[in-house]
C-alpha angles and dihedrals in degrees: 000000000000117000130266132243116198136164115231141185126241111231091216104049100002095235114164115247139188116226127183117217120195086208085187089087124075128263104326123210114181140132116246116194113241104248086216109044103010095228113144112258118205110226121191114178119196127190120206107193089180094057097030091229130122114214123208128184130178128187138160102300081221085060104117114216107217 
């Protein structure tokens, strides 16, 4: 599979950014620096082979999970 190319917003200053994804691995979770405001972005990639869709979601890399 080819890699994708998709715009996202930063949860901090909500600057646009382009982010590459190699969807050929399997589910990604990594922290990508915001090319405006240089706060770190949490990136978490899911494939999902059943549906033939790839899943990205991005949120504040400080946000706590409870």
């Amino acid at each position: 599979m080819k890699p994708i190319f998709q715009s996202v917003n930063c949860p901090f200053c909500g600057y646009p950014t382009d982010i590459c994804i190699e969807a050929s691995e399997e589910d990604q979770d990594y922290v990508e620096d915001c090319s405006n405001c240089c706060n770190p972005m949490h990136i978490r990639v899911h494939k999902d082979d059943l549906q033939h869709r790839v899943q990205i979601f991005v949120d504040a890399d400080d946000e706590q999970y409870y």
